[in-house]
C-alpha positions as semicolon CSV with decimal commas, in nm:
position;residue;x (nm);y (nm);z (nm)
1;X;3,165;0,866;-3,384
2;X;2,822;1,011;-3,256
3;X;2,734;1,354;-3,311
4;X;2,430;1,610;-3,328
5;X;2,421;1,956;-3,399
6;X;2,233;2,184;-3,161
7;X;2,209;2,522;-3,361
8;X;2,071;2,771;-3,081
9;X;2,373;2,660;-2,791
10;X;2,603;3,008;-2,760
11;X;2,864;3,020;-2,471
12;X;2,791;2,946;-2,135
13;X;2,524;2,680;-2,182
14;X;2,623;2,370;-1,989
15;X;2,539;2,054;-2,079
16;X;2,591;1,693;-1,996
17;X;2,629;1,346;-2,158
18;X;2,441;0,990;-2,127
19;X;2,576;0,700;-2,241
20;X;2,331;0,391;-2,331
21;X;2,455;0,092;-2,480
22;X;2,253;-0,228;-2,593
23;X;2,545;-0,467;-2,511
24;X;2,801;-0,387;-2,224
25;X;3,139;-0,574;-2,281
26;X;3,377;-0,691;-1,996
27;X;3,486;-0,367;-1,791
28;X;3,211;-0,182;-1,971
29;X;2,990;0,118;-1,737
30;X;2,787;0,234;-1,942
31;X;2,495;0,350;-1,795
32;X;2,187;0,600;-1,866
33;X;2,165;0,747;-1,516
34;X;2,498;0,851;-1,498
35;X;2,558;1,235;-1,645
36;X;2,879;1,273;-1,780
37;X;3,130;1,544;-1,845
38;X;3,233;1,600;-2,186
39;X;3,628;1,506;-2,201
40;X;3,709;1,770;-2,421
41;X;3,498;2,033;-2,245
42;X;3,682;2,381;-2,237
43;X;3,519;2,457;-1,893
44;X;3,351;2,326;-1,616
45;X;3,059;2,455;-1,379
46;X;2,993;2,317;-1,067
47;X;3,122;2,071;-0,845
48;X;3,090;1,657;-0,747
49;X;2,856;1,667;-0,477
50;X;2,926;1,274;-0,309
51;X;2,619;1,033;-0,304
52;X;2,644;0,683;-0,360
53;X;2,459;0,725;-0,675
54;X;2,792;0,855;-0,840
55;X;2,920;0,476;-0,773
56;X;2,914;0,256;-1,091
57;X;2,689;-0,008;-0,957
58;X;2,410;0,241;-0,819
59;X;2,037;0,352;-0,998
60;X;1,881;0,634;-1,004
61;X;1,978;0,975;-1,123
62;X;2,350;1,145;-1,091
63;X;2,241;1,496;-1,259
64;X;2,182;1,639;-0,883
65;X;2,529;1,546;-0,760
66;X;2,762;1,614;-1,068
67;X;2,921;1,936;-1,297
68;X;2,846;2,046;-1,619
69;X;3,043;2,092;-1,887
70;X;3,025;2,481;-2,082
71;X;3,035;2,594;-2,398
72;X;3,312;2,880;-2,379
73;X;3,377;3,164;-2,635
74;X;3,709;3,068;-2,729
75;X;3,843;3,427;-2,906
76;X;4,067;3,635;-2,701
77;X;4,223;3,924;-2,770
78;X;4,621;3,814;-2,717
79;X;4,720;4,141;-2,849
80;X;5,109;4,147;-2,932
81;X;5,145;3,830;-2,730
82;X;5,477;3,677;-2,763
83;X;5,636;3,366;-2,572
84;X;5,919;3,500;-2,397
85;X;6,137;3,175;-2,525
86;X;6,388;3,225;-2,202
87;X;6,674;2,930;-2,339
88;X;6,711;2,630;-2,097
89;X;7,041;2,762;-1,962
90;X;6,905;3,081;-1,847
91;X;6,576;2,938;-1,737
92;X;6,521;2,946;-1,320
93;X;6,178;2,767;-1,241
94;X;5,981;2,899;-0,943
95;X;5,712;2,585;-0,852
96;X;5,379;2,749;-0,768
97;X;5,023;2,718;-0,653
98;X;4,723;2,957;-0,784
99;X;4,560;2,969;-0,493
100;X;4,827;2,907;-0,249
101;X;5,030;3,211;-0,404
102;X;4,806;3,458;-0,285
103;X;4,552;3,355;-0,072
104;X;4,754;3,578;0,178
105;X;4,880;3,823;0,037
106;X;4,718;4,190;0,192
107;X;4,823;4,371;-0,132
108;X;4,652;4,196;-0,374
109;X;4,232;4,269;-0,370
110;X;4,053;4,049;-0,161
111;X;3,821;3,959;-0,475
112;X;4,138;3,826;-0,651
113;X;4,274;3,662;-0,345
114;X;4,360;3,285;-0,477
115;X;4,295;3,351;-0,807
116;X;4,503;3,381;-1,173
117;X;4,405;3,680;-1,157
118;X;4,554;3,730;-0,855
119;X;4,867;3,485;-0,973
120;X;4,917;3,801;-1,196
121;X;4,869;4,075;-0,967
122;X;5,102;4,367;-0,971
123;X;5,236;4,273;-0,641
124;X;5,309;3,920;-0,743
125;X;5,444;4,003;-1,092
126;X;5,685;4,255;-0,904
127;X;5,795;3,981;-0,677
128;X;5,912;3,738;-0,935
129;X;6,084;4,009;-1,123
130;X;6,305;4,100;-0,819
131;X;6,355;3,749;-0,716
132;X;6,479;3,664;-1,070
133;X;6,270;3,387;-1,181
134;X;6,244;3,343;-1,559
135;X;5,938;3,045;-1,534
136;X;5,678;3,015;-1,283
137;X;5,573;2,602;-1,239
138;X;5,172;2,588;-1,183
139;X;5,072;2,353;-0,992
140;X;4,743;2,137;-1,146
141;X;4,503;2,364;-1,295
142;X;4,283;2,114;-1,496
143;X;3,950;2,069;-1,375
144;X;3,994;1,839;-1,037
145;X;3,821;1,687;-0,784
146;X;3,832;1,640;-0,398
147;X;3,778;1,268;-0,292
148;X;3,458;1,173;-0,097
149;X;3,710;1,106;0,195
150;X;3,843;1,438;0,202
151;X;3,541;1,636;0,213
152;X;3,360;1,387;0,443
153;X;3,705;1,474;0,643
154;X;3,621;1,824;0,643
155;X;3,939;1,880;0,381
156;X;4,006;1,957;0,039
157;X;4,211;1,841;-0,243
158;X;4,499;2,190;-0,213
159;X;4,731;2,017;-0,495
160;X;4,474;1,942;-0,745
161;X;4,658;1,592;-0,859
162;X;4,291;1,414;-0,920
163;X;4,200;1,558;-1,306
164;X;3,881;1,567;-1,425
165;X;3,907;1,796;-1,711
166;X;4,220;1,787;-1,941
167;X;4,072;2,130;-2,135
168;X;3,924;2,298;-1,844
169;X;4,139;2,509;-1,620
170;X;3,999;2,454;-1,300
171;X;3,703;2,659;-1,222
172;X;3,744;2,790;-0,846
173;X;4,063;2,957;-0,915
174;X;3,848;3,222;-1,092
175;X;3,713;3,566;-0,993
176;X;3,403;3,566;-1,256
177;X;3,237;3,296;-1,213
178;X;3,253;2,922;-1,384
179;X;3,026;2,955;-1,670
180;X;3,366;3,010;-1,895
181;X;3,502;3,334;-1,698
182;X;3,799;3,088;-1,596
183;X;3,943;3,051;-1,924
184;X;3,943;3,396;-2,022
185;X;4,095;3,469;-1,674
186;X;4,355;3,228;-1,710
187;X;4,452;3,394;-2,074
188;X;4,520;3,716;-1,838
189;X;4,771;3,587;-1,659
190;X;4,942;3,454;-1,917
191;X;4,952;3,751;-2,130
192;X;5,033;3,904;-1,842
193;X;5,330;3,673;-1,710
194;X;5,448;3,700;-2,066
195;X;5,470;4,114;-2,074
196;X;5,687;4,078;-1,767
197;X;5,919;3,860;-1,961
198;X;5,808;3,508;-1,712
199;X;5,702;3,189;-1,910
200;X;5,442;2,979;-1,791
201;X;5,470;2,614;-1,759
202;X;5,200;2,365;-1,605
203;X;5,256;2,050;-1,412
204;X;5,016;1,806;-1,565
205;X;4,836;1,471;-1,453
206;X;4,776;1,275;-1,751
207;X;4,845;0,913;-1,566
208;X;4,545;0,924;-1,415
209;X;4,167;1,061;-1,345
210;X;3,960;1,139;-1,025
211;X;3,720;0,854;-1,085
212;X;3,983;0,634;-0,975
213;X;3,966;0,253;-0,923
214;X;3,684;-0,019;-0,902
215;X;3,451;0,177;-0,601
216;X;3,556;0,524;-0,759
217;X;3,269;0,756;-0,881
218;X;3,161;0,765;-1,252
219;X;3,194;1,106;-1,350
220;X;3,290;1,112;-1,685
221;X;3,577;0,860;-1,886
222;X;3,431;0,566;-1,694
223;X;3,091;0,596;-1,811
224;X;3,176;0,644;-2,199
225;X;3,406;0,414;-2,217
226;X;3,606;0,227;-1,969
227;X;3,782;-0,021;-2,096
228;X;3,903;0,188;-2,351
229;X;4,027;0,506;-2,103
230;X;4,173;0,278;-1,802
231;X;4,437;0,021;-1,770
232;X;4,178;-0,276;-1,661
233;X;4,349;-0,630;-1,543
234;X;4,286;-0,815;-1,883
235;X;4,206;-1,165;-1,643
236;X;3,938;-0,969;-1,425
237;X;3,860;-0,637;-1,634
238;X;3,671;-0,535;-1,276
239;X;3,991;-0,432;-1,145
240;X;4,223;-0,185;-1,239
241;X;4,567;-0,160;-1,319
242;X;4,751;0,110;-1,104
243;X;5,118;0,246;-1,173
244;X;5,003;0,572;-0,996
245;X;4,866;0,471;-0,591
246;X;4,541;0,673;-0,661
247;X;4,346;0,372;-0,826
248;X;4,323;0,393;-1,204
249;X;4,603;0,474;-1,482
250;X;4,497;0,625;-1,819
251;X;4,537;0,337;-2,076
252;X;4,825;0,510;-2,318
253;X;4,828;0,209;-2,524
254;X;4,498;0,307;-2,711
255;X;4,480;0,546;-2,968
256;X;4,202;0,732;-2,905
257;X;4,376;0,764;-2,509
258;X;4,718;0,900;-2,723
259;X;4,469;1,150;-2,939
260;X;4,261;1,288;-2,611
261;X;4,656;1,382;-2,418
262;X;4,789;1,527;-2,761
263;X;4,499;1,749;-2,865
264;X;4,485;1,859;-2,450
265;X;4,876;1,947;-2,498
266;X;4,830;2,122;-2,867
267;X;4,503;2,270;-2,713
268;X;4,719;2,483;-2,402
269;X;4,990;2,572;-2,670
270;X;4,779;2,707;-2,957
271;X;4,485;2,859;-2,754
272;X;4,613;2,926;-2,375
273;X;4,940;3,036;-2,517
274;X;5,123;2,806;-2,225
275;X;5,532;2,808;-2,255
276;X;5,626;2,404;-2,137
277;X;5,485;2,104;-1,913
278;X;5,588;1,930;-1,633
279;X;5,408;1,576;-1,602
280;X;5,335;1,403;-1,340
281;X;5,428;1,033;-1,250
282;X;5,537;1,052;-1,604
283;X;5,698;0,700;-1,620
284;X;5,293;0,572;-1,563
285;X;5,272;0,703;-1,965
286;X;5,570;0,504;-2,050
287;X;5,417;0,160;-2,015
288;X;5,324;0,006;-2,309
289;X;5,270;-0,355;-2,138
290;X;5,397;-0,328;-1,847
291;X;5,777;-0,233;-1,757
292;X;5,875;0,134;-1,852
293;X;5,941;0,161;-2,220
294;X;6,140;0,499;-2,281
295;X;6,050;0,465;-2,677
296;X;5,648;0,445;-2,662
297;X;5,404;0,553;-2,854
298;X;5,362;0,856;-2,613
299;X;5,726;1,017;-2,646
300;X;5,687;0,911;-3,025
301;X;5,442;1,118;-3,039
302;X;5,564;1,446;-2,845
303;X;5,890;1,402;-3,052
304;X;5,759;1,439;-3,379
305;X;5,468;1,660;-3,308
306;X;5,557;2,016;-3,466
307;X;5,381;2,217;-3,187
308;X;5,457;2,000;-2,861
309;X;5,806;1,934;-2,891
310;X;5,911;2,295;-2,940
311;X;5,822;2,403;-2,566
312;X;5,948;2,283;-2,224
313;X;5,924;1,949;-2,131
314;X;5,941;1,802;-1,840
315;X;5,905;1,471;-1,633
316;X;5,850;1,344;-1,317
317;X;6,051;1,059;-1,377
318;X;5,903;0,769;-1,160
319;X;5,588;0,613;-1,044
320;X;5,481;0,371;-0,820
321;X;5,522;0,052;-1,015
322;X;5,783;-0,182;-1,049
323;X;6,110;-0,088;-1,213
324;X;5,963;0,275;-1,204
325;X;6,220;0,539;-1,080
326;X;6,358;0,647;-1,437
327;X;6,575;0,969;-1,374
328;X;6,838;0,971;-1,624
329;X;6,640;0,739;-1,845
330;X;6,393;0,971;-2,071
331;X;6,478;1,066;-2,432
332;X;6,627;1,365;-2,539
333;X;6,419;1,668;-2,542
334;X;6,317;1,608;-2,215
335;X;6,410;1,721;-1,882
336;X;6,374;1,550;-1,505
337;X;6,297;1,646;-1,230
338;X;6,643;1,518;-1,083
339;X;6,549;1,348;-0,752
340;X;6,930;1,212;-0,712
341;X;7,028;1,585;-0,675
342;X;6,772;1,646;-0,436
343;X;6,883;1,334;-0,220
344;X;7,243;1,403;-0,262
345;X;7,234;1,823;-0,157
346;X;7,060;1,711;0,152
347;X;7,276;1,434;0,248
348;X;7,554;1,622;0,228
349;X;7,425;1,989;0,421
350;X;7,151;1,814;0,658
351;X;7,275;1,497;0,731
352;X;7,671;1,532;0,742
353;X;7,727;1,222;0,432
354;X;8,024;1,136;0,316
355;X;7,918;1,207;-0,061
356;X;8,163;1,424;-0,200
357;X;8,220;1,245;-0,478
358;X;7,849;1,266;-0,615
359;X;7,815;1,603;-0,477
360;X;8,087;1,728;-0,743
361;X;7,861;1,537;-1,010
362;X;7,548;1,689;-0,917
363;X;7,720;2,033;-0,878
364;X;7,830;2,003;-1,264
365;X;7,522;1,918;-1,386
366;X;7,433;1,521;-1,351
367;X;7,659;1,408;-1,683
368;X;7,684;1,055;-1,501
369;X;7,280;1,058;-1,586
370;X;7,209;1,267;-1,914
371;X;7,576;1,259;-2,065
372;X;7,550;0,918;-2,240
373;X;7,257;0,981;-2,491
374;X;7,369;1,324;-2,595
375;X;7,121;1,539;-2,343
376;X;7,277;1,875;-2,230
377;X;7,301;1,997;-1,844
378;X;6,951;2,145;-1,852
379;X;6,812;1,831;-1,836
380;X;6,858;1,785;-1,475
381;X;6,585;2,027;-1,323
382;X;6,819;2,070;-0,984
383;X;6,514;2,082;-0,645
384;X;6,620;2,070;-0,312
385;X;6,267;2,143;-0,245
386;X;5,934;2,102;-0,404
387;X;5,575;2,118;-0,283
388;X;5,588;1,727;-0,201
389;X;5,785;1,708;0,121
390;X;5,896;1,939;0,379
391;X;5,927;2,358;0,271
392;X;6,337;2,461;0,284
393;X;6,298;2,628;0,621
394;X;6,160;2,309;0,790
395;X;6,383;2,075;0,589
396;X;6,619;2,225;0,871
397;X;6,422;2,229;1,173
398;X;6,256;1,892;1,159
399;X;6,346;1,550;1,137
400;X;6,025;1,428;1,183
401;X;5,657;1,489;0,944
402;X;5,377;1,636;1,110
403;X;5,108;1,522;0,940
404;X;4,783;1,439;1,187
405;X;4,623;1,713;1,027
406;X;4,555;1,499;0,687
407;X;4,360;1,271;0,844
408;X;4,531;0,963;0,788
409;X;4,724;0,898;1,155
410;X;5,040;1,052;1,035
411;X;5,094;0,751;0,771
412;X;5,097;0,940;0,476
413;X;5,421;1,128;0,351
414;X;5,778;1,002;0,338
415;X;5,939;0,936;0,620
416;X;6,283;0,972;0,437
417;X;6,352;1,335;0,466
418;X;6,724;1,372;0,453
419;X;6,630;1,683;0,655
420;X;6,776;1,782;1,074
421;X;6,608;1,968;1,321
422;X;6,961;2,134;1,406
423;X;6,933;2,048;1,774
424;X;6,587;2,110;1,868
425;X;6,263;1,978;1,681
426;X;6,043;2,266;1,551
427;X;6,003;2,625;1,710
428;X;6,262;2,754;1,911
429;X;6,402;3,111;2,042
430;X;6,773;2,945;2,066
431;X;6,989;3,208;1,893
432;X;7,242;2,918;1,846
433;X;7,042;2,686;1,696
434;X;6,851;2,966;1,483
435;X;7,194;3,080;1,340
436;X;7,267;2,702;1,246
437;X;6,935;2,696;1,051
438;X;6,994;3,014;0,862
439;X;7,288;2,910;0,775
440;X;7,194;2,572;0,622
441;X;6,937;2,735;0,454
442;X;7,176;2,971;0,246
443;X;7,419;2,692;0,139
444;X;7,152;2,502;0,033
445;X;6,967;2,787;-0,162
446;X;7,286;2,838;-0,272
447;X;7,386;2,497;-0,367
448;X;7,092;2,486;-0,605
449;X;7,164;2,853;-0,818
450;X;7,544;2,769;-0,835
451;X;7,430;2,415;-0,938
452;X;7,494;2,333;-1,333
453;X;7,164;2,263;-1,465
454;X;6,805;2,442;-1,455
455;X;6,711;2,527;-1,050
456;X;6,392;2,526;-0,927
457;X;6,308;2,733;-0,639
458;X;5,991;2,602;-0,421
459;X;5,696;2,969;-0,410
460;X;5,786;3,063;-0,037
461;X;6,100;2,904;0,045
462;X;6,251;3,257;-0,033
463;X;6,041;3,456;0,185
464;X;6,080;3,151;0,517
465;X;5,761;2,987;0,480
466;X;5,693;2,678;0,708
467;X;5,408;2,402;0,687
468;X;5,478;2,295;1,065
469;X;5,620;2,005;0,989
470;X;5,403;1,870;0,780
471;X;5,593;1,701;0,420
472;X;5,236;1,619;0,260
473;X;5,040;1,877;0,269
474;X;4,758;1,779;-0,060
475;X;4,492;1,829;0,133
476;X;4,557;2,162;0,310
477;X;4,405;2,443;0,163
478;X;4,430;2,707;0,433
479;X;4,725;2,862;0,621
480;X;4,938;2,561;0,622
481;X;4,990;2,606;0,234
482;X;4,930;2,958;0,191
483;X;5,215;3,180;0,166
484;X;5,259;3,456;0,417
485;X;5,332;3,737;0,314
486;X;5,256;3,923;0,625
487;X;5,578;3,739;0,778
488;X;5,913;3,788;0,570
489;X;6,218;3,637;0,677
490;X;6,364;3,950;0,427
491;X;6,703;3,890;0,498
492;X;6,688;3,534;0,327
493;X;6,470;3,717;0,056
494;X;6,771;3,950;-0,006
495;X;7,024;3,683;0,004
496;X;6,845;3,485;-0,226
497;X;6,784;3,776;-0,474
498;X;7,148;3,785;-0,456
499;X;7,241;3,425;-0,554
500;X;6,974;3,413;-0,832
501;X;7,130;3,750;-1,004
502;X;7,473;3,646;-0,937
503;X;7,379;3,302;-1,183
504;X;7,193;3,513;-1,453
505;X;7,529;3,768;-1,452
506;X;7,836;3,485;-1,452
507;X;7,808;3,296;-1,803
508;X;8,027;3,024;-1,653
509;X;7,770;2,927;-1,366
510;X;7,517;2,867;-1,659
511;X;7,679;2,680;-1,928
512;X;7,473;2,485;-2,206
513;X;7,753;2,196;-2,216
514;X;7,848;1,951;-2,044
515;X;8,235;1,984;-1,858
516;X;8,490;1,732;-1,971
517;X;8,843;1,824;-1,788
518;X;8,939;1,849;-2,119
519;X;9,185;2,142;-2,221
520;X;9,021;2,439;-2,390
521;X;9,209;2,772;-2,357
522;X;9,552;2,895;-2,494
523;X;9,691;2,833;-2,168
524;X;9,614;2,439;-2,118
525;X;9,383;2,476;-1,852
526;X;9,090;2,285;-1,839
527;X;8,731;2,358;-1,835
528;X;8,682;2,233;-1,472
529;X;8,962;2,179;-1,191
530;X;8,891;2,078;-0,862
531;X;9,120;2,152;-0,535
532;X;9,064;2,040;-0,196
533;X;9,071;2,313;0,041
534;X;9,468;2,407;0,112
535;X;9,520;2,460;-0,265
536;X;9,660;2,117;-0,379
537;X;9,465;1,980;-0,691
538;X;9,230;1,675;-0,600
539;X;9,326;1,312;-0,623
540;X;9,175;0,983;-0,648
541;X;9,218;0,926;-0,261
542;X;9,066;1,289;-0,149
543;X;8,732;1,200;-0,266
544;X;8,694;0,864;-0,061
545;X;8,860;1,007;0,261
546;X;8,512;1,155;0,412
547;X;8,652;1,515;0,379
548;X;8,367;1,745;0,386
549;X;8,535;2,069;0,147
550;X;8,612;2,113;-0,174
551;X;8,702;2,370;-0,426
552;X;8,601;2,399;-0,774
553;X;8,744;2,609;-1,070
554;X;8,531;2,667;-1,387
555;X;8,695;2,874;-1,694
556;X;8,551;3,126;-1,820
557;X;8,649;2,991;-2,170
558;X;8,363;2,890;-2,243
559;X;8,375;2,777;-2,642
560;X;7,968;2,904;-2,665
561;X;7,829;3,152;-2,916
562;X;7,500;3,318;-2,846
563;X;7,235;3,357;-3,091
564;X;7,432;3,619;-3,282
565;X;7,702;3,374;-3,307
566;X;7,914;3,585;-3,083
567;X;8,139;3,458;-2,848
568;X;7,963;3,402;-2,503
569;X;8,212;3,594;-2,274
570;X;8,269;3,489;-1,949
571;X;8,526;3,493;-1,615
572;X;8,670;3,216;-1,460
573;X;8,500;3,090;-1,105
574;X;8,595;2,968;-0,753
575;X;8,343;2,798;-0,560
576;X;8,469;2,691;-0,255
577;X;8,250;2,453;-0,063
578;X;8,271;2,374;0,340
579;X;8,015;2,152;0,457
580;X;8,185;2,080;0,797
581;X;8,071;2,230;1,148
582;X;8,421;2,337;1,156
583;X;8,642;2,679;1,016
584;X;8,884;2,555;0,746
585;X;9,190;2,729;0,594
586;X;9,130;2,800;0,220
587;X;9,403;2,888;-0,033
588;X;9,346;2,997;-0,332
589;X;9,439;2,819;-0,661
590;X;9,815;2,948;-0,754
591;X;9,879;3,246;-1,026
592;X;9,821;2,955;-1,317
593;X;9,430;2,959;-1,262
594;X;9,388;3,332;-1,192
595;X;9,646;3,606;-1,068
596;X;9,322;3,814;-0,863
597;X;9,025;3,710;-0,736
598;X;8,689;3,938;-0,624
599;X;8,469;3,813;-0,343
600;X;8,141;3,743;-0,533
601;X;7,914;3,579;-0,259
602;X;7,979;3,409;0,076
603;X;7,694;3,257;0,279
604;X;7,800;3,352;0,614
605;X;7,899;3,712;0,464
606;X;8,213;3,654;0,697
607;X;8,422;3,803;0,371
608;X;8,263;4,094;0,247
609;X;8,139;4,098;-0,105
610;X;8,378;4,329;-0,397
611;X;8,703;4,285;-0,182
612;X;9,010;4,096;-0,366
613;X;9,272;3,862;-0,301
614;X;9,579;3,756;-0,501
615;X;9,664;3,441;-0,638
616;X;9,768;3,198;-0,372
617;X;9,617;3,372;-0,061
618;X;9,530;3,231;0,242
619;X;9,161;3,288;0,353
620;X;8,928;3,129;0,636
621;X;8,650;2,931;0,525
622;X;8,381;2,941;0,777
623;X;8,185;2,643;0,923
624;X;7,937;2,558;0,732
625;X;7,987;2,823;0,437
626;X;7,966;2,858;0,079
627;X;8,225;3,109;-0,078
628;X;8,207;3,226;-0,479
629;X;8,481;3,396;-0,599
630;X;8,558;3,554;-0,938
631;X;8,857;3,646;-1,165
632;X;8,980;4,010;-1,222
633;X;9,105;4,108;-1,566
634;X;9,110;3,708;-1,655
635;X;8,872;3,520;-1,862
């Protein structure tokens, strides 16, 4: 442990380390030239500005080309602050970016444009209200850094996956200035989030750093200590082990690594008043040695730390490494991002699959992954879309990425979509093929809020926002990211509105268990019953035979209490799925499962919503359609 004491430094003095060391180990930096930032620096001024004196090898002088870390004034006055503590169940996620989120929007003040003070804006608070939302997802706000290729590119690191600073939020999202403005700005828009009854939760990029592999700069971790902060090949400590495709991953296997992450976490708990995480590549923090360990040191941690484990948690679960695609695989307490629902929605709306069978799994919550090691349904976080990969409206209207605008020949970005272009690739006028794209969009928007589990809604999907085409859009910090505000598709807004208040008012499309098919009302009837589409109950043979419709009955018995220990109450529930280009005849479920049933949503609005139909009746189910039905005077 070094220290000093400097007794004159107040807040916003900025100030920089040097490292010198009279013997340099294997994999050691250390070097006097080199200014670094403090890790656990509560704010950052400045920017990297890229010289090759910033590379590890390289004399001379890096104060000219690097940021400072500030001394902050950490007391706030939270008021009456108070988490909002929305249960899993209830919780809807909205995945957002600062700057992204308002860049464009003409209500909010041009000063706050971008901003978390903008994030917070009447206009945008208002928004999320009426949508529904209970939890806005940030994308990365620590302190990050744009690559030397992207600026000398002309571009910009939008996403903000390359930390820098696991204390600092990032410093251009602010309205004040950098010399500590951004953390008491940030504290605003929590508080502020938090009055209107939203909880905050930040994705977070612990697996790795912006200084990145052997030719990355040293900025900060490198130069203190780098055999100690990175993953380094113990035959050739030069090189760098890398679960992550960006060059470096932290080293979680040291303590001091372990201590840095879990005083960050405590740190945006205690003092930023944050509500949950979602972290990135999180399978990267599982290795111990080298395969994916789901008991390390890391989760050990988080599970028996008093202040972390009581807030969201959520991971990514995969990197790039081998054996590293872990959905279904973390321990309980945690939730995943579940990319098997995303895979499966899509197969089954864009591309026509015959996967009925998993549909009905991920529509009930994902037991066949969390079930086994006593996890509930929220711990599938259900996406269809998320900022990585193509925005809802042109997961329908291309099959193709359009990425030449990232500079890298159109080779970054997946090229498995799951998505169609509907009959014509990109913009179009066709009212035919325009119809077949709104459509998709509702049943999958719909899919996801009807879906058991915890939905997350991509900012801008709701209002019709498009990238072009483009399903990797990191480096895009101008109109290809921003939302538009000035161009609504406001029917879609509506309809979604709709679909997100009709979950938050039906108990039974939110449950905090698990269906079994098990018996649980007076009457014998299960807790989940599925039909096919003329009435008849399901059998072994109707899931294989490619049919693309299928009904599902949930009771309203649901055998919950809420925090009063009072009975949940809830109604029983149709949802009658056709994902076939073709009109099918739907009966409904005979007197047994319901004797009336109200019209609750339908995503071609072909039956109006309020009107009833007895027991047995004989309806049309529209191509392509999604039709919720509740039961009158039955639970």
């Amino acid at each position: 442990m070094w220290h000093g004491y400097l007794p004159d430094v107040g807040p916003g003095t900025r100030y920089g380390f040097r490292i010198e060391a009279a013997r340099r180990g294997a994999g050691d930096l250390q070097h006097r030239g080199k200014l670094l930032l403090d890790p656990y620096a509560r704010a950052v001024s400045g920017s990297v500005r890229w010289t090759d004196a910033l590379l590890p090898d390289a004399d001379g002088d890096t104060a000219p080309d690097v940021p400072r870390s500030v001394v902050v004034n950490p007391w706030f006055d939270w008021k009456d602050d108070r988490r909002p503590g929305t249960p899993w169940h209830r919780t809807v996620l909205y995945e957002a970016h600062v700057r992204g989120m308002t860049a464009r929007h003409p209500d909010v003040p041009p000063e706050h444009r971008g901003t978390y003070l903008g994030m917070c804006s009447p206009p945008v608070v208002d928004h999320l209200r009426d949508l529904g939302v209970t939890a806005v997802e940030l994308m990365p706000v620590h302190q990050f850094v744009s690559s030397r290729r992207l600026v000398e590119l002309g571009l910009r690191n939008y996403w903000g996956y390359d930390s820098i600073g696991f204390f600092a939020p990032h410093n251009t999202y602010a309205v004040g200035g950098d010399r500590g403005q951004q953390v008491r700005e940030f504290k605003v828009m929590v508080q502020t989030l938090h009055q209107a009854g939203i909880e905050v939760i930040l994705d977070v990029v612990y697996n790795h750093t912006a200084e990145g592999g052997a030719g990355g700069p040293v900025l900060s971790f490198k130069g203190l200590d780098n055999a100690a902060y990175y993953r380094l090949d113990p035959d050739d400590p030069g090189r760098y082990v890398d679960y992550t495709g960006t060059g470096n991953s932290l080293n979680m296997r040291h303590p001091h690594v372990l201590q840095l992450i879990m005083d960050s976490l405590r740190y945006w708990v205690e003092e930023m008043h944050v509500d949950g995480f979602r972290f990135d590549l999180a399978a990267a923090l599982a290795r111990e040695l080298h395969d994916v360990d789901r008991l390390s040191a890391f989760f050990d941690l988080i599970q028996q730390d008093p202040v972390i484990s009581q807030v969201k948690l959520i991971a990514e679960p995969w990197d790039v490494g081998e054996g590293g695609y872990q959905v279904g695989n973390f321990p309980p307490g945690w939730s995943e991002w579940n990319g098997r629902y995303r895979d499966c929605v899509r197969d089954l709306w864009c591309r026509g699959e015959p996967v009925l069978g998993e549909f009905a799994s991920r529509l009930t919550g994902s037991s066949d992954l969390y079930e086994h090691d006593g996890r509930r349904p929220h711990a599938s976080i259900n996406f269809v879309t998320a900022h990585d990969g193509f925005t809802l409206a042109d997961l329908v209207a291309y099959e193709h990425k359009r990425n030449q605008t990232n500079g890298e020949d159109g080779r970054d970005g997946t090229d498995d979509n799951r998505s169609t272009n509907c009959g014509v690739e990109g913009p179009t006028d066709d009212p035919e093929v325009l119809d077949r794209r709104d459509r998709l969009r509702r049943n999958l928007i719909a899919t996801l809020l009807l879906s058991q589990g915890v939905p997350m809604v991509l900012a801008g999907d709701e209002l019709g926002r498009t990238q072009g085409g483009n399903n990797n859009a990191y480096a895009q910090d101008n109109e290809v990211s921003w939302l538009d505000w000035t161009s609504v598709d406001s029917s879609f807004l509506d309809f979604t509105r709709r679909v997100v208040a009709l979950r938050a008012a039906e108990p039974t499309l939110h449950r905090r268990r698990f269906l079994t098919g098990a018996p649980v009302d007076d009457a014998g009837r299960p807790d989940v019953a599925w039909f096919r589409p003329d009435g008849e109950l399901m059998a072994a043979a109707d899931w294989a035979d490619g049919g693309r419709g299928v009904v599902v009955w949930l009771n309203g018995v649901l055998g919950e209490t809420d925090r009063r220990r009072e009975p949940v109450v809830g109604r029983s529930v149709v949802v009658a799925v056709n994902a076939s280009w073709s009109e099918q005849a739907l009966r409904l479920p005979e007197d047994r499962w319901g004797s009336v049933w109200e019209v609750l949503l339908d995503t071609t609005d072909v039956h109006g919503p309020g009107v009833t139909h007895p027991a047995g009746a004989a309806l049309s189910l529209a191509a392509a359609a999604v039709v919720v039905l509740g039961a009158v005077g039955d639970p």
